[in-house]
N, CA, C and O of each residue as an XYZ file, in Angstrom:
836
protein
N      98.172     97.591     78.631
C      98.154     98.619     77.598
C      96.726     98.937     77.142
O      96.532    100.071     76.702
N      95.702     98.073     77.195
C      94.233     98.318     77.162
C      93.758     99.409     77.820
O      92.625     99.830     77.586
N      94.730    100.097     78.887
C      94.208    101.219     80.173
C      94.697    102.402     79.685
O      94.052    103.444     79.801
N      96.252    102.334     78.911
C      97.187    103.374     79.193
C      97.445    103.475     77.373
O      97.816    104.584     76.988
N      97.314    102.689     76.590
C      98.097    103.080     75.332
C     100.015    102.409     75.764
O     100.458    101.581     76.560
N     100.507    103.141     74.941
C     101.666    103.341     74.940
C     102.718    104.785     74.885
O     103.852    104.890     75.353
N     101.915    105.801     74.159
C     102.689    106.828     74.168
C     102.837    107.482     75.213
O     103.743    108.313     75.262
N     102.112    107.304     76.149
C     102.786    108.130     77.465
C     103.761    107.239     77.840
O     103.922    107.566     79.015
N     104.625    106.207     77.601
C     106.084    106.191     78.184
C     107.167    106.516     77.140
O     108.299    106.063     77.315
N     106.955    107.094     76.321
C     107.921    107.143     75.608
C     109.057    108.023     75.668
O     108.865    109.223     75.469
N     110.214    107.596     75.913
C     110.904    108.684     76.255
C     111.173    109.293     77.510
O     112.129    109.964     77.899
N     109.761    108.784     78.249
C     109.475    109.730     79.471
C     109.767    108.827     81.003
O     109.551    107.621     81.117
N     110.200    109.553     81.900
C     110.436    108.785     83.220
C     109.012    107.880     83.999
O     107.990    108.526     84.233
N     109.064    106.598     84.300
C     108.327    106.251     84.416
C     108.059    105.349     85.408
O     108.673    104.294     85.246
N     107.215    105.394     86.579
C     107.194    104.269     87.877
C     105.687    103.597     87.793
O     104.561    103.990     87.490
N     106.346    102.262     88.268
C     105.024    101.548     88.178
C     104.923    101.348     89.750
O     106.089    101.195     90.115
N     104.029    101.272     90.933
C     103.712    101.450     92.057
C     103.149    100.131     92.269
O     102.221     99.848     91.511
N     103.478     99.292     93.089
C     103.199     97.896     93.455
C     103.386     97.056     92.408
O     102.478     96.390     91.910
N     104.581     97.052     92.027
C     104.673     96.823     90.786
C     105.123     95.058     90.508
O     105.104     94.620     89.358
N     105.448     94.304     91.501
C     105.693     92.582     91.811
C     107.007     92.678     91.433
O     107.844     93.513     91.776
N     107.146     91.348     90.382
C     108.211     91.346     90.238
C     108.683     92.290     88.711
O     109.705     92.145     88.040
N     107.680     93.135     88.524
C     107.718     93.967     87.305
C     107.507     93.805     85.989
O     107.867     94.621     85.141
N     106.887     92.695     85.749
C     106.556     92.363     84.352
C     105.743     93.708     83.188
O     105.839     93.581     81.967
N     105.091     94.753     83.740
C     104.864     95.843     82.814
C     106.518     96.441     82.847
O     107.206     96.613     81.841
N     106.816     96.624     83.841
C     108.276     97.598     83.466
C     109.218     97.432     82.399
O     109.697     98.309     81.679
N     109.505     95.701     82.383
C     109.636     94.642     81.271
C     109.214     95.244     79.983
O     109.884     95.512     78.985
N     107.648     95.430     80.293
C     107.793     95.952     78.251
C     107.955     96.960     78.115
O     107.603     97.059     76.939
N     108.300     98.107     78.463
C     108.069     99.336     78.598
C     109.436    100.025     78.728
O     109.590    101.238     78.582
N     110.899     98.725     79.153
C     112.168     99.323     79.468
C     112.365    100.098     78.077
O     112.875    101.205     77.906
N     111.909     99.355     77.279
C     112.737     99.621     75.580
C     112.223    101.071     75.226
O     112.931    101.678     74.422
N     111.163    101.688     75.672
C     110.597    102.999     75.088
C     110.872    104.116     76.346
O     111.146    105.316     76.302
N     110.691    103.253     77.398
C     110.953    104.339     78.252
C     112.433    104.886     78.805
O     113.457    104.203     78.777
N     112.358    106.035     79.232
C     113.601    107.138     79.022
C     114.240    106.442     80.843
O     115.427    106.350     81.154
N     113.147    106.091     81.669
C     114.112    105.765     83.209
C     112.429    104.951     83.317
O     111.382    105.240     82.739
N     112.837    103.545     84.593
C     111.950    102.909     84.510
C     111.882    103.299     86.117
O     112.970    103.848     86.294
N     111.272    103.305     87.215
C     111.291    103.828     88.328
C     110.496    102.541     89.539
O     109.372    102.975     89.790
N     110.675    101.522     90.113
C     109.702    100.335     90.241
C     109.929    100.860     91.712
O     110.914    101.356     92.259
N     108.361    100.503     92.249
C     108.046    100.926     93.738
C     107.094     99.915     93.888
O     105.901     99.956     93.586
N     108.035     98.583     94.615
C     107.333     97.530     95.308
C     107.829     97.391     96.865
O     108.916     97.937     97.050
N     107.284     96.804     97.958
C     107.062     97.000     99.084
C     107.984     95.025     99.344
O     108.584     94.541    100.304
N     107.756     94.662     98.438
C     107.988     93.208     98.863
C     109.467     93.019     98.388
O     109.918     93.039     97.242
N     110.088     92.833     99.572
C     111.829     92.201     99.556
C     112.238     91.669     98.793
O     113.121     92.263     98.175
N     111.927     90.397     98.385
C     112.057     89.376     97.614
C     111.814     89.620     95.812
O     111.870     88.689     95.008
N     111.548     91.036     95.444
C     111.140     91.082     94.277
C     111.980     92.229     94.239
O     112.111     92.565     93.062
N     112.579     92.945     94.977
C     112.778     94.345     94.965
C     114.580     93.628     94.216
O     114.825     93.995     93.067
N     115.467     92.854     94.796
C     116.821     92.244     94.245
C     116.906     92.200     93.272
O     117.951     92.593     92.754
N     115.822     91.683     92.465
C     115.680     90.890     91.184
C     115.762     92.326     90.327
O     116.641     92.602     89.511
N     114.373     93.368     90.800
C     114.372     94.705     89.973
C     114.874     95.879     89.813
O     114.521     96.941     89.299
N     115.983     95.376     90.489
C     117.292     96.079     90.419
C     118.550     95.899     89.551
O     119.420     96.700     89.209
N     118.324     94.275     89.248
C     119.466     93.557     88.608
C     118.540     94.167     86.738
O     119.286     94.209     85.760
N     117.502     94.430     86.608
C     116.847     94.586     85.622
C     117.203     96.007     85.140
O     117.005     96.382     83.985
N     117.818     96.873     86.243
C     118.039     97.845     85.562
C     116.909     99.033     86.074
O     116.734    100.066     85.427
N     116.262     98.754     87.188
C     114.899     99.659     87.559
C     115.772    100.681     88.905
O     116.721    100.330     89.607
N     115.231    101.642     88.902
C     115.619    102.225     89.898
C     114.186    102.090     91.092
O     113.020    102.371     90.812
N     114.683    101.599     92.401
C     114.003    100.459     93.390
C     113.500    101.276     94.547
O     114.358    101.996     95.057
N     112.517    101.314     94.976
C     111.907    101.988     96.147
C     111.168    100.963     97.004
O     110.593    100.187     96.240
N     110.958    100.658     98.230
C     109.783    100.326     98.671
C     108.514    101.031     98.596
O     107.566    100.338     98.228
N     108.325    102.010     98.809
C     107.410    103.008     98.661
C     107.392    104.095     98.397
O     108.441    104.711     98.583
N     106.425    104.703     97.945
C     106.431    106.155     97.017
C     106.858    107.427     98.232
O     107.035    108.571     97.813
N     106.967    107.204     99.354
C     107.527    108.364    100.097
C     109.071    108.097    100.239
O     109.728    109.056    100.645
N     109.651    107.088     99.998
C     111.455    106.448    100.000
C     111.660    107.275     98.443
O     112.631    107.998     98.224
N     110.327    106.964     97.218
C     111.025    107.994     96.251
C     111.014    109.255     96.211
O     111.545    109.827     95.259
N     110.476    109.885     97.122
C     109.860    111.774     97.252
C     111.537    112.128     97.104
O     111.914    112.897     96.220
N     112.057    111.784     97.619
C     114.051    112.814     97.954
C     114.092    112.849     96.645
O     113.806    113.875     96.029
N     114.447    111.744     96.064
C     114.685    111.988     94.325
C     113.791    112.395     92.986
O     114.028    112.947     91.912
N     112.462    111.731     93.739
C     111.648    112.136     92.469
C     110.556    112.644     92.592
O     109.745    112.402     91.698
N     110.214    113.359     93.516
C     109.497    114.405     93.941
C     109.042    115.534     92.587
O     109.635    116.611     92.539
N     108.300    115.306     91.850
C     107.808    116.279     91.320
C     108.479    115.855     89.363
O     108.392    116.471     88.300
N     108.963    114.812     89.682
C     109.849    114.637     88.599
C     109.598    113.289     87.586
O     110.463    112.897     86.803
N     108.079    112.563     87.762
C     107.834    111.324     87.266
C     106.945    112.022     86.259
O     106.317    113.061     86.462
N     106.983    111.203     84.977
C     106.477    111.735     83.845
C     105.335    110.902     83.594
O     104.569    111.399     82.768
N     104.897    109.505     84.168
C     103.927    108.209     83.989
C     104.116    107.784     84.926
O     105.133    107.324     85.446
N     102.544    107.972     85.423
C     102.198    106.240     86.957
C     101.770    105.741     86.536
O     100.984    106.273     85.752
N     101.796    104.522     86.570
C     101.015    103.410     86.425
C     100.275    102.711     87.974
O     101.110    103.141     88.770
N      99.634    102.217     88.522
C      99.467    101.203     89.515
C      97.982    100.382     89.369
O      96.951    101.043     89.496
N      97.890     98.636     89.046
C      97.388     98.037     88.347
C      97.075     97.570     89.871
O      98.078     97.676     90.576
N      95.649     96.959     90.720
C      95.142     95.998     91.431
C      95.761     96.337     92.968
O      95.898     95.400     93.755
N      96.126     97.702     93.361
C      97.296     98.070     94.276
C      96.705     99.031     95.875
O      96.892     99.039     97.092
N      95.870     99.776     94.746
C      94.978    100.694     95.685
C      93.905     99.964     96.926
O      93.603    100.226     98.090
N      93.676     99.278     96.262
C      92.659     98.300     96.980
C      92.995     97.937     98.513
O      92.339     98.285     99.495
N      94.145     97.173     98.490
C      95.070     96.890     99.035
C      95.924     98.096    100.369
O      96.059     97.603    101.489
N      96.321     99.249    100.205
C      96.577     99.635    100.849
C      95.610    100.503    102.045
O      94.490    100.850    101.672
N      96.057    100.862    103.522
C      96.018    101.615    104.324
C      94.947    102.595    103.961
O      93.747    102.425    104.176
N      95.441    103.538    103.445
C      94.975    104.547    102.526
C      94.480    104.793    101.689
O      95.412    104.710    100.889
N      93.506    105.121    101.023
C      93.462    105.504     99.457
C      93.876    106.967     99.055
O      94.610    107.395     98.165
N      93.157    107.560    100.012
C      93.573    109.145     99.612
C      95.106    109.385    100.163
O      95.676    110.351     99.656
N      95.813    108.658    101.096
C      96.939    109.066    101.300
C      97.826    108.401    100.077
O      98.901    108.881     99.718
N      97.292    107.356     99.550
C      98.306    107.197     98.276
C      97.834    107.530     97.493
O      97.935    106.363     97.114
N      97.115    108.216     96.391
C      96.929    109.084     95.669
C      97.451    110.282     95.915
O      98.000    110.734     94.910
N      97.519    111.172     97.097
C      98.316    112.331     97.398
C      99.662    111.887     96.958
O     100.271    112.683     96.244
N     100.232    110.778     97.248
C     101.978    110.673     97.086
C     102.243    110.353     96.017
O     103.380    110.530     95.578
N     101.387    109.859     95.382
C     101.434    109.525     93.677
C     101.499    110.759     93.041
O     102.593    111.088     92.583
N     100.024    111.927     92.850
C     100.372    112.965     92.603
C     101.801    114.019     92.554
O     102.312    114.568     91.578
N     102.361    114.067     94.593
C     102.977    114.051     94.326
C     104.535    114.063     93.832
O     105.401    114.935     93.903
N     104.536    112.670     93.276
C     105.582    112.442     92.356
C     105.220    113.094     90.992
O     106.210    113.535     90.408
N     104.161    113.243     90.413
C     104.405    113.647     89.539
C     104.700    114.663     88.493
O     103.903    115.589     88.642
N     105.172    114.791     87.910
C     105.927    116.215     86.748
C     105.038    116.731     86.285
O     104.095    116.047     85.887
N     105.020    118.401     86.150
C     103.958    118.903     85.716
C     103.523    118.480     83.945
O     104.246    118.498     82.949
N     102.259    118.168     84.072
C     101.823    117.170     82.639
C     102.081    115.937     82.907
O     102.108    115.097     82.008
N     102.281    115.673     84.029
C     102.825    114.219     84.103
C     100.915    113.590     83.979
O      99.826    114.163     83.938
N     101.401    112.072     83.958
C      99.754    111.372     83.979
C      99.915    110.091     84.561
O     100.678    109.155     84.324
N      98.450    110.397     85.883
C      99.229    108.859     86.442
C      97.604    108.198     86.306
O      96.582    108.883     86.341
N      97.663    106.515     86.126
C      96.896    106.251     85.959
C      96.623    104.388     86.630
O      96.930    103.232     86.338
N      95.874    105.144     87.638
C      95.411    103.533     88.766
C      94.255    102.564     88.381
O      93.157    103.092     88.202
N      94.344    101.349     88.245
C      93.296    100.575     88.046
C      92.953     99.833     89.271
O      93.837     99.460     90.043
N      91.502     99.568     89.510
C      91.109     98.534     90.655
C      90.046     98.063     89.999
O      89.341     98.580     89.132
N      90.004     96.527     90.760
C      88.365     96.021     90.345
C      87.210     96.978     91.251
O      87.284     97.651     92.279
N      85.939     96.587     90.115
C      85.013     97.175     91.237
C      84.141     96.566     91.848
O      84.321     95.404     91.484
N      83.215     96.573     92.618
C      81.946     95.306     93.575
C      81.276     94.668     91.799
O      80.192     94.127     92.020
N      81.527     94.622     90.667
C      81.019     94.357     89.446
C      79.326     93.938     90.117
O      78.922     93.051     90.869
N      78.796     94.858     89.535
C      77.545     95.065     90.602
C      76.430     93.862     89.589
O      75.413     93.381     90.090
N      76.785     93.616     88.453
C      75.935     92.885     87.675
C      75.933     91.385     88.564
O      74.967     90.718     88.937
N      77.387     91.146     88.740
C      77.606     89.963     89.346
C      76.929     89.891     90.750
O      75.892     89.228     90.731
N      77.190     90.297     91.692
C      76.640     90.930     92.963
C      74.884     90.648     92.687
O      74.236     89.860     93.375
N      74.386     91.344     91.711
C      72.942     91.165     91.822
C      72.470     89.745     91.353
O      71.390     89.284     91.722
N      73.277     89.113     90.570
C      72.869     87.829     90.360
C      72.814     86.740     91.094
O      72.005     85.822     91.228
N      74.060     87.082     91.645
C      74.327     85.768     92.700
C      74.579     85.859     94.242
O      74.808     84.810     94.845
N      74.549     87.080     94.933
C      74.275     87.867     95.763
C      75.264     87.290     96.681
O      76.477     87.360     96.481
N      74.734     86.732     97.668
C      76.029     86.136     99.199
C      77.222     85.400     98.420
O      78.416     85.514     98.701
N      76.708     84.670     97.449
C      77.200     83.571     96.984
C      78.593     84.683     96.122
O      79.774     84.417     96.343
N      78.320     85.501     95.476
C      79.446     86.776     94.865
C      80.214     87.609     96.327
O      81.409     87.902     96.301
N      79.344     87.907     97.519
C      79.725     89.115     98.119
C      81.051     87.883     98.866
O      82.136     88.324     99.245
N      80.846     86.985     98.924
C      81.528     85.921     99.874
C      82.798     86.103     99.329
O      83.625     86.198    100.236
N      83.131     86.162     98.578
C      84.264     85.904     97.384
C      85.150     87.741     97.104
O      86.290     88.206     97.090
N      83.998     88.127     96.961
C      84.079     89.616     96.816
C      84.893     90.872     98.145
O      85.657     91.810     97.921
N      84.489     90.517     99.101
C      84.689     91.018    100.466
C      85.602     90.029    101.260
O      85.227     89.111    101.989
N      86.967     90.434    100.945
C      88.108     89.522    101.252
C      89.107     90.096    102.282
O      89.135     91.282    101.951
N      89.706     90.000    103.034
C      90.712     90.332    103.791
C      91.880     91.234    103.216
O      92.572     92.103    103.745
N      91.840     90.650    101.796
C      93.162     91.114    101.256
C      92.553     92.590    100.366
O      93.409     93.130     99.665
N      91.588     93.035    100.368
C      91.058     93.518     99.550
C      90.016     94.981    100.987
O      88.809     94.844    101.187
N      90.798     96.089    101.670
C      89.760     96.317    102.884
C      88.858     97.641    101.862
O      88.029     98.427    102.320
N      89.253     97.576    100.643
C      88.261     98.698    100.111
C      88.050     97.957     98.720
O      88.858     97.319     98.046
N      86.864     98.210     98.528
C      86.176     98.246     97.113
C      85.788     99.529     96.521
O      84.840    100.192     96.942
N      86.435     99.822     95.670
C      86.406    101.891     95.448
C      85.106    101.361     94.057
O      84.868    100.192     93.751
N      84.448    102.622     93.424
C      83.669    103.083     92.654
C      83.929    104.353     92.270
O      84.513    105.172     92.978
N      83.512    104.557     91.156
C      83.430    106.054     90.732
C      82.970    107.069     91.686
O      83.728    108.033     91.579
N      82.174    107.260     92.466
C      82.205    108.386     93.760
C      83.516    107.928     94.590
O      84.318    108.801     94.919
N      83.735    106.666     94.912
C      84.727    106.937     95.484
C      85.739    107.788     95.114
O      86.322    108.530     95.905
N      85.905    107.729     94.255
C      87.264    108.242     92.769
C      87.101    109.477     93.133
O      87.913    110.017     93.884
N      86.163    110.030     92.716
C      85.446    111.531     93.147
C      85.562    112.171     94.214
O      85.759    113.371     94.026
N      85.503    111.740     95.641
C      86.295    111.858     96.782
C      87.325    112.146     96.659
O      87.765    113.283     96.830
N      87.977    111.127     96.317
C      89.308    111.038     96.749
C      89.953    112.425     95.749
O      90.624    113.291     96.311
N      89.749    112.479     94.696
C      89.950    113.655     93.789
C      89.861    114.874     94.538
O      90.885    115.491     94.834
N      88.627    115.305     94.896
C      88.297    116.430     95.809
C      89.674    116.536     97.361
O      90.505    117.348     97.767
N      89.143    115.096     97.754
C      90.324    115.587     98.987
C      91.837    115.825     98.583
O      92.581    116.448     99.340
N      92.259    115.334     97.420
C      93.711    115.368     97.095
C      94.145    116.758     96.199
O      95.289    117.054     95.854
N      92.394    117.823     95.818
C      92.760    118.830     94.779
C      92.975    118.980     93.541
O      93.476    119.890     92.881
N      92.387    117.632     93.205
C      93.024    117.122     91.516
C      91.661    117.207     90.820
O      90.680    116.494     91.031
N      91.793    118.230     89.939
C      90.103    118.881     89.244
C      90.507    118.314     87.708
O      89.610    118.506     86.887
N      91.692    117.658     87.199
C      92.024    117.129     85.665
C      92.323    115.928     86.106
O      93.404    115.486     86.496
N      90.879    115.229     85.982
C      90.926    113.636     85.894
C      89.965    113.228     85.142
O      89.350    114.123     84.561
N      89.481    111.662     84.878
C      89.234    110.828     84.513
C      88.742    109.890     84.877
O      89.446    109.317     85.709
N      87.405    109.175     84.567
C      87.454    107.590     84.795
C      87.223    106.986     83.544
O      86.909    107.678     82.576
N      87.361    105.613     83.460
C      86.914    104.797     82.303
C      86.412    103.500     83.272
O      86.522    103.437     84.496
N      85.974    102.737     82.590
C      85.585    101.016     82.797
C      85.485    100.502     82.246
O      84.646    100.802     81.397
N      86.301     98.998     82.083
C      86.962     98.208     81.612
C      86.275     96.482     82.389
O      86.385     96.043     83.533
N      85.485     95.809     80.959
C      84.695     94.809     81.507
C      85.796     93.819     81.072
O      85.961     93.410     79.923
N      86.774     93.382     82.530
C      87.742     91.816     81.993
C      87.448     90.279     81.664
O      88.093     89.328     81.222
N      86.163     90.518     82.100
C      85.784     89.067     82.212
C      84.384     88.681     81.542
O      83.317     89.235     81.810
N      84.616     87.333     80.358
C      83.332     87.783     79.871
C      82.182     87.072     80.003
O      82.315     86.539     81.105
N      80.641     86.579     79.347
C      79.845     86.347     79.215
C      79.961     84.859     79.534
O      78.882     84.279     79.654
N      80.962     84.202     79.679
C      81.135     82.833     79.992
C      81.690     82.713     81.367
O      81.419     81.719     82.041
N      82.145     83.283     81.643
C      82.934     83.545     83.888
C      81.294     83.791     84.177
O      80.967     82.973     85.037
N      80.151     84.606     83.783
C      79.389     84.849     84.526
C      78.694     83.336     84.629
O      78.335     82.767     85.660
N      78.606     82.829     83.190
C      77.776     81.539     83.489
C      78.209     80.678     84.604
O      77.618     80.144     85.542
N      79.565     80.717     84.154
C      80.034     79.713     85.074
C      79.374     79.838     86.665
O      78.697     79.082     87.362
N      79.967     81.249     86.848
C      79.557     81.616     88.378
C      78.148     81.032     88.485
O      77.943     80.382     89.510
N      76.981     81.161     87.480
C      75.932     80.988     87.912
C      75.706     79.822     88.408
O      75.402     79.716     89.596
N      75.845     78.434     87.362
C      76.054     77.044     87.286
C      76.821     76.444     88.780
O      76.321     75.674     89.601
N      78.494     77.225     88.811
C      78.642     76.272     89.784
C      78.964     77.241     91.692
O      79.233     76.767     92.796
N      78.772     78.527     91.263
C      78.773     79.179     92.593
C      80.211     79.518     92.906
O      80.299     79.943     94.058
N      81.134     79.482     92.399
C      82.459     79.740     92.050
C      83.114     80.346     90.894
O      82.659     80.293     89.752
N      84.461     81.063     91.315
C      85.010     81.505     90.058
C      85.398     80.575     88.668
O      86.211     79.662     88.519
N      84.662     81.077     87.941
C      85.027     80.192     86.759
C      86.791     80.770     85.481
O      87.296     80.173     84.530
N      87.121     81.965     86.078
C      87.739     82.843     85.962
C      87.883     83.163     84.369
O      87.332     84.245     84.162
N      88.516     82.522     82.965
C      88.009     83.304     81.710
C      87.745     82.297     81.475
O      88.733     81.610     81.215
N      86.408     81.569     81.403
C      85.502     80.196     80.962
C      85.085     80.699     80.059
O      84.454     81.756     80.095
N      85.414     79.888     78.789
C      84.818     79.891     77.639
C      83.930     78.869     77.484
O      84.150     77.767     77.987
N      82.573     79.201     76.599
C      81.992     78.321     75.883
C      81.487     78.824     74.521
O      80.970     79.816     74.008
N      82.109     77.067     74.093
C      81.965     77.366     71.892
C      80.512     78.229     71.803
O      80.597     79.300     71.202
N      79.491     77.946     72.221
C      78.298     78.692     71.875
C      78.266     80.219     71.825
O      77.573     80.942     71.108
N      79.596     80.698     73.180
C      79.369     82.072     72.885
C      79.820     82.758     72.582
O      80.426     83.541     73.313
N      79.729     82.875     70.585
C      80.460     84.068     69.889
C      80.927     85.187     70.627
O      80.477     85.733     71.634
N      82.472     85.544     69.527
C      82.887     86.491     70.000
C      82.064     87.743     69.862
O      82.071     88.349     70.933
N      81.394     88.322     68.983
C      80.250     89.223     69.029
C      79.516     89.344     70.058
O      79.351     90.371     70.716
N      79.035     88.266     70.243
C      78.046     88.184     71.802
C      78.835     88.675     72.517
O      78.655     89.848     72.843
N      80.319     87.744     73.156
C      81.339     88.172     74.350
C      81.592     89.905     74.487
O      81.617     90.549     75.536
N      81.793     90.496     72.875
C      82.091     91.713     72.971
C      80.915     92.755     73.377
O      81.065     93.634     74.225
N      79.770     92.537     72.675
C      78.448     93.229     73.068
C      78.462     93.306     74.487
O      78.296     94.347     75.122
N      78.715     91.893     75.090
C      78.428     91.988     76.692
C      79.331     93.168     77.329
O      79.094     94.124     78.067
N      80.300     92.728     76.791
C      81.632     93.589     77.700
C      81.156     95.603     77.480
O      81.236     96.518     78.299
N      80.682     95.596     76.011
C      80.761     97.027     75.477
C      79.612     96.853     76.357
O      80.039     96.181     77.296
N      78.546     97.071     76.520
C      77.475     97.663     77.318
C      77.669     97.497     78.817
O      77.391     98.392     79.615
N      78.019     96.652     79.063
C      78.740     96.701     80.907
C      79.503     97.908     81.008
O      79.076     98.657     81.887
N      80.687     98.408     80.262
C      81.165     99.208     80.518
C      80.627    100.669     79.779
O      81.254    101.690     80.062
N      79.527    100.759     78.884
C      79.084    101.718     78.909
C      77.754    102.126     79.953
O      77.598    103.292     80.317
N      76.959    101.181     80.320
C      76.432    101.536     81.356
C      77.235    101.582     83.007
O      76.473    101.345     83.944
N      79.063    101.945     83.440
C      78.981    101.824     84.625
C      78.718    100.281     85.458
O      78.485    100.057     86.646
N      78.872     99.326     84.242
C      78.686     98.335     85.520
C      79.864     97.331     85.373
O      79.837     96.145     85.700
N      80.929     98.032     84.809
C      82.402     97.225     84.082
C      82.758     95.935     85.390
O      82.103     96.079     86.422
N      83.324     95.249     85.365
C      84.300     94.615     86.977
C      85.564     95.512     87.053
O      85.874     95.709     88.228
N      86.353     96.091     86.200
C      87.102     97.182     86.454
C      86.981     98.567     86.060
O      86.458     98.941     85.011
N      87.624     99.516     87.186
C      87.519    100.972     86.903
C      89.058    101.835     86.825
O      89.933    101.501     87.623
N      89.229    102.550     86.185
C      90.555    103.057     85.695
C      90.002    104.628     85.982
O      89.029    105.314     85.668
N      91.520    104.794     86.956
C      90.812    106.715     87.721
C      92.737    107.409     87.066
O      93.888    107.374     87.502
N      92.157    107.845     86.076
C      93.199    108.566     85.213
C      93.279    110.232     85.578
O      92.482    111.051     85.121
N      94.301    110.532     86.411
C      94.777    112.235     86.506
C      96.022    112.687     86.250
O      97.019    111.964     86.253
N      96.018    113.933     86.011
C      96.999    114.799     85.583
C      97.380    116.044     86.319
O      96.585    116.463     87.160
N      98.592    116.741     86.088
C      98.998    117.614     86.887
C      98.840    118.744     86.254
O      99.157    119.804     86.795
């Protein structure tokens, strides 16, 4: 909810796209008007059905029904991951209803990290499971090739002033390492200027129809 708010599900039809075993859909059943879950993995798809989700493997299995008719995307850590980028952004689009708003998050190369600790970050960073690392030009691309001139980015720093130490100290993820020394003021300063200068670890590419 840090990405999206809440009032865009209210009421309104809504799919979350790689969505697991659906834990956003979960909070979101109670406000939203139809919950719409498009996960690829078998084993999660049974369960989010018994929940009450209407179940896709993928966003072209939902085009017959909801082609033009989704009111909120969501897709959190997903893009990265697939085949495509611009071919799933086209199918996301579209699904969606005119005014609809869909809105994808990915990490980015968090370039602060990268310059600090260099092989020792890219090692970790440049993963199998992961064949794109997008950025804001990327975003921009992909916008242009898909026709979508009402968008958005933001950046969103998840991790704070204590994961970096860690990384420094032991060359590994320290993942949300706290230490007592470093006020929350400090933690927040860090995060607010990472993401106002462009150098967030996540980027959020928000469009509309």
């Amino acid at each position: 909810f840090t990405y999206t708010g809440t009032e865009m599900f209210r009421n309104r039809v809504v799919a979350d796209i790689g969505c697991g075993g659906g834990a956003f859909l979960d909070c979101i059943r109670g406000m939203a008007k139809k919950t719409v879950a498009i996960e690829p993995s078998e084993k999660y798809r049974a369960e989010l059905q018994k929940k009450g989700n209407i179940v896709y493997p993928y966003m072209q299995d939902a085009m017959k029904e909801f082609n033009g008719k989704i009111d909120a995307i969501v897709s959190f850590d997903v893009i990265e991951h697939v085949a495509d980028p611009i071919e799933f952004v086209e199918q996301a689009y579209g699904l969606l209803a005119d005014d609809g708003k869909c809105i994808i998050g990915t990490p980015t190369d968090a370039p602060v990290m990268r310059l600090l600790l260099g092989d020792d970050y890219n090692s970790f960073l440049f993963s199998t499971q992961h064949p794109w690392v997008l950025c804001e030009d990327s975003f921009k691309v992909i916008a242009e090739k898909c026709n979508i001139d009402n968008y958005k980015i933001k950046y969103h720093q998840r991790y704070g002033l204590g994961n970096l130490m860690y990384w420094l100290l032991n060359k590994v993820p320290g993942k949300y390492k706290q230490y007592e020394f470093i006020k929350t003021s400090v933690d927040m300063a860090w995060k607010i200027s990472l993401e106002e200068q462009g150098l967030a670890d996540y980027i959020v590419f928000e469009f509309s129809k």
